[in-house]
Each structure stands twice: as structure tokens, then as C-alpha cells.
C-alpha positions in Angstrom: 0.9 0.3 8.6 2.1 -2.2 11.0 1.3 -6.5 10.7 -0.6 -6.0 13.9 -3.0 -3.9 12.6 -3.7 -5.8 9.6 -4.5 -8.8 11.1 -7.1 -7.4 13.1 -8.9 -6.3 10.0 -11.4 -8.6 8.4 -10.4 -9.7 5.0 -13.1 -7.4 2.6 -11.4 -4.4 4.3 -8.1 -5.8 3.5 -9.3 -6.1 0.2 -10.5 -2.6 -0.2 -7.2 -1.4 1.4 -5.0 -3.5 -1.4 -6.6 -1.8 -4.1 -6.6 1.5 -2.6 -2.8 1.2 -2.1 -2.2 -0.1 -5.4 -3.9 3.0 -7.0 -2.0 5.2 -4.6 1.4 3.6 -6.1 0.5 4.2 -9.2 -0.2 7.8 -8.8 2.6 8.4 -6.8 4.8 6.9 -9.0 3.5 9.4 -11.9 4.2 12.0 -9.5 7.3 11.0 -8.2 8.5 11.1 -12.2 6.8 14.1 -13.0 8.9 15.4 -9.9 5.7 16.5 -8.0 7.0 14.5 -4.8 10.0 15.4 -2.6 9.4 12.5 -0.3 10.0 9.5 -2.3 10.1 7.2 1.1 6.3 6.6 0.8 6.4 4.9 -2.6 8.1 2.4 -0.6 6.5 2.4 2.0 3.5 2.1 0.4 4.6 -0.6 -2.1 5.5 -2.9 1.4 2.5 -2.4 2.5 0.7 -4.2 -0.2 3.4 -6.9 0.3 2.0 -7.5 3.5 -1.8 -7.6 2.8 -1.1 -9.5 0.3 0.4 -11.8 2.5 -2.3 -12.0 4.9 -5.1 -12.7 2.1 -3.2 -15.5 0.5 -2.7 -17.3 4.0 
């Protein structure tokens, strides 16, 4: 997800959004040790992702 579009979103969806991506990194990561994921790319995507929302909310 890019900055741009993150900035356009008000800050309860960004919220929403954090927590959803945390859960999704912890999944994934379960999965990505359990070797149920080829494409290990979007656990980090996903983990800068939160880097950036989190970002935004503590401006």
C-alpha cells in the first residue's frame, strides 16, 4: 500500500487497517514456518506496511 493512500484515509480506518495487518503477520508467519507459503515477499511487505500506519497515527 502506498503513503499516498494512507494519508487519504481517516485515522479509525487506519486503525482498523493496523490491527488487521498485524493479525495477517502473525498468521503468515505461522504459515510461512509451517511452510504453507511459497511467497515469503508479503510478510515483508506486510510488516512495512504497519511501519507506515504506524507512522501516520503517531504524527
Amino acid at each position: 500500500m502506498k503513503i499516498r493512500e494512507l494519508r487519504q484515509k481517516p485515522e479509525d480506518m487506519l486503525k482498523k487497517l493496523l490491527s488487521e495487518k498485524q493479525n495477517y503477520v502473525l498468521n503468515l508467519k505461522f504459515d510461512v514456518s509451517g511452510g504453507r507459503v511459497k511467497n515469503v515477499k508479503e510478510l515483508r511487505d506486510a510488516r512495512k506496511d504497519i511501519a507506515r500506519i504506524s507512522t501516520l497515527l503517531s504524527k
